[in-house]
LUMLUM-10193 format. One record per residue (C-alpha): x, y, z. Coordinates in steps of 0.2 Angstrom, whole numbers, plus 5000, padded with zeros to 4 digits. Each point is the difference from the previous one (the first is absolute). Layout:
N
XYZ;...
***
This chain:
365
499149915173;499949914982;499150104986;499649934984;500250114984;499549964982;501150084985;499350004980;501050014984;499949984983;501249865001;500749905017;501850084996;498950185002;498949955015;501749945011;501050124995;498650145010;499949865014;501850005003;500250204998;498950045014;500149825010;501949954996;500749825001;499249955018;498149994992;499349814999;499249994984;498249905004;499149984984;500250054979;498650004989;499450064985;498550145000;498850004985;499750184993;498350024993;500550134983;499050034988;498749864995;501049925015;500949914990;502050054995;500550095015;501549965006;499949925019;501150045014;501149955011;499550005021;501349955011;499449975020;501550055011;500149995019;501150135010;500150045019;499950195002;501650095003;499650115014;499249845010;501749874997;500649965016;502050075004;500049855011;500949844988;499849895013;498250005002;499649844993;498349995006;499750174988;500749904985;498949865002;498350105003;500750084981;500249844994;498449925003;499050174994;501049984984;499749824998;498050015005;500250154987;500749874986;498749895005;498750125000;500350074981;500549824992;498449955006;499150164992;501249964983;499349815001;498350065000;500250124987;500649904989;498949855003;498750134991;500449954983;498650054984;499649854993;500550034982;499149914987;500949844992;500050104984;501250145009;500949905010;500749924984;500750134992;500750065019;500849814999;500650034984;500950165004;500849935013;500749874990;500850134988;500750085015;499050145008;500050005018;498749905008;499350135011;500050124986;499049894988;499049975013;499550195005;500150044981;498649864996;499150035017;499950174998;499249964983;498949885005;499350135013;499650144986;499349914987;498849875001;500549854990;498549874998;498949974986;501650074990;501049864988;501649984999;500650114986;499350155008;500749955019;501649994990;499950164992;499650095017;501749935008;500950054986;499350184999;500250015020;502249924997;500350134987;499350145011;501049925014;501650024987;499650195000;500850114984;501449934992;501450155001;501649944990;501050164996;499750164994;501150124991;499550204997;500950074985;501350135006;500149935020;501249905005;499549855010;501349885008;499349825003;500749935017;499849785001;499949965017;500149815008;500749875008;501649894994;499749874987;498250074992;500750044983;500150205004;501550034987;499149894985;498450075002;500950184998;500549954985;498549934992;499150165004;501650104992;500049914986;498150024996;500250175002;501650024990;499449884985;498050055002;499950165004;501550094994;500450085021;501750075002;500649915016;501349985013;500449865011;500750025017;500649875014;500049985019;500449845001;502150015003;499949855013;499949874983;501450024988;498849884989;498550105004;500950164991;500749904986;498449954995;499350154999;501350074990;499749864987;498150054996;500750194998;501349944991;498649904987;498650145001;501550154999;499450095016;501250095012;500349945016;500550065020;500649925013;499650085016;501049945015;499450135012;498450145003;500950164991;500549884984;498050004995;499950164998;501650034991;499249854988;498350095000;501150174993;500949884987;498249964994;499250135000;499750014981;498849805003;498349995000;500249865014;501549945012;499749825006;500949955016;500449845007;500249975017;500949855010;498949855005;500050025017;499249895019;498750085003;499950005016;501750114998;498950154990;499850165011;500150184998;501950025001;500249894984;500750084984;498649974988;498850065016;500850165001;500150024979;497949985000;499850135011;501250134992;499549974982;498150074994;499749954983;500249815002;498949845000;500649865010;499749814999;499949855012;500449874990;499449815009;500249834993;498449924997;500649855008;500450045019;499149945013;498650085008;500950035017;501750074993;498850124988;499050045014;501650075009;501050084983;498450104999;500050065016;501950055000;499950084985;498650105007;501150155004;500050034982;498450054999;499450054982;500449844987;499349924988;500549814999;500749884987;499949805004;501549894991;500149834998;498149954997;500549884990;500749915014;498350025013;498849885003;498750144994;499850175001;499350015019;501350135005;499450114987;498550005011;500950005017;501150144997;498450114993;499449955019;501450035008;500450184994;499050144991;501050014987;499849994980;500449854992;501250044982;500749864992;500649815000;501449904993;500049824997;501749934992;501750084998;500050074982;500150174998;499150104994;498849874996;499449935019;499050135006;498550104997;498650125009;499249885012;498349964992;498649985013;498949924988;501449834998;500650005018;498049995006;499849884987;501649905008;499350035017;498349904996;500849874989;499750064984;501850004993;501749995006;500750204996;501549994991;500249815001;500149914984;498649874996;
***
């Protein structure tokens, strides 16, 4: 007998990973949507993931392999099941709010500087349900998406040092985002404009040039630096430095559909207390392949994240996307290679301002 099940998460990695604990691989996945959240106002709650799987109960499957008759009754439940919920998922989402012309530009025009179109559409939708926009002019309907994108953003939370504690700053990401550069602009900043006592340490061993250049920006600010090639060398590195207000490590750019709990940096998190960690993401990946660093990287848990390269972005839409895709603060941007000088505290005031046309952040004019 077929039963259907639905699972949630915060994020589709989360809601398939409990449907294939308890399911396994055999589950037909049916349907995957996205569940508005009514928080508070109704309005920045993050949505959920709902996943529809169809399973035949263990203690009911036939022994008998060769009952081909049993196989086909299955199949037809299972497809009268997938017409049945595509059908509901049609009509569902034939229910769209009519948004008002005055909305649905700026929803265009986020779209155009690369949020998600779903996203914009339940971030302007959801607006359009909770405040009532007509008889208001423009400058006021502007001022209302503006206020609503920078409480989207949430808090701004680039890092934080207590005098007389330790703190060692993990950058986490994929190959290629500009992890080892964006170290260094932070170092030197800290260094140069606020006088920390620091120390460098590296994970990356798999790219002779990756060390090597690393070793060139300590060798310009003067700052000691480790090379760790396995899990007991960090903390013979955290003893050597134990006298630094702040150890920075970098880690190896890695696949990240190759991150799991048996990697080295994984194991380093969960063994070390007094740390911040990092998720550093180009600004100018595509939606899809964001989408699926985010959810890999999941595992982490507890990071703020850093976006490189937004320079090189058609907008800042995945400032936005990522904000959606994860719970997690927001800390800084870099656009350009000059270090220390291409990075700053994000400001939510410019990138809203980018988002609804207003300026290009960062670019020159």
């Amino acid at each position: 007998m077929v039963k259907v099940k639905k699972y949630t998460g915060a994020t589709a990695y989360e809601a398939m990973t409990k449907l294939k604990n308890e399911l396994g691989q055999d589950a037909i996945i049916l349907n995957t949507r996205t569940i508005k959240q009514k928080g508070f106002f109704g309005i920045f709650k993050k949505p959920i993931v709902e996943i529809t799987a169809a399973f035949e109960e263990k203690d009911l499957i036939s022994k008998n392999k060769n009952s081909a008759n049993k196989l086909r009754e299955i199949n037809n439940e299972i497809q009268d099941l997938k017409k049945m919920i595509g059908e509901l998922s049609t009509s569902t989402n034939k229910e769209i709010i009519k948004i008002p012309k005055q909305l649905n530009d700026y929803k265009t025009q986020l779209i155009n500087k690369g949020v998600e179109y779903s996203t914009a559409t339940l971030i302007i939708g959801e607006i359009n349900e909770q405040i009532n926009i007509n008889n208001k002019d423009e400058e006021i309907i502007k001022n209302i998406i503006k206020y609503n994108l920078m409480e989207y953003l949430g808090d701004i939370r680039p890092l934080s040092v207590s005098p007389g504690h330790q703190k060692v700053i993990f950058f986490l990401g994929p190959t290629g985002v500009g992890k080892t550069t964006t170290l260094a602009k932070i170092a030197a900043q800290l260094v140069l404009e606020k006088k920390y006592n620091i120390g460098l340490i590296t994970t990356d061993t798999y790219r002779i040039a990756a060390v090597e250049q690393l070793k060139t920006y300590s060798n310009i600010l003067n700052l000691p630096l480790e090379v760790v090639y396995n899990e007991s060398d960090i903390y013979k590195s955290l003893t050597f430095f134990k006298d630094k207000d702040l150890v920075l490590v970098d880690t190896a750019g890695r696949n990240h559909r190759e991150i799991n709990k048996e990697d080295i940096v994984y194991k380093m998190l969960n063994s070390i207390n007094n740390k911040e960690v990092y998720l550093v993401l180009s600004g100018a990946t595509d939606y899809i392949t964001l989408k699926s660093i985010i959810e890999h990287y999941s595992i982490i848990g507890d990071y703020k994240i850093i976006f490189t390269k937004l320079d090189e972005a058609q907008g800042l839409g995945n400032v936005i996307n990522a904000k959606f895709l994860t719970k997690n603060p927001l800390s800084y941007i870099t656009m350009g290679q000059n270090v220390p000088d291409d990075i700053e505290i994000l400001d939510k005031d410019k990138v809203v301002n980018s988002l609804i046309g207003e300026n290009d952040y960062g670019r020159p004019s």
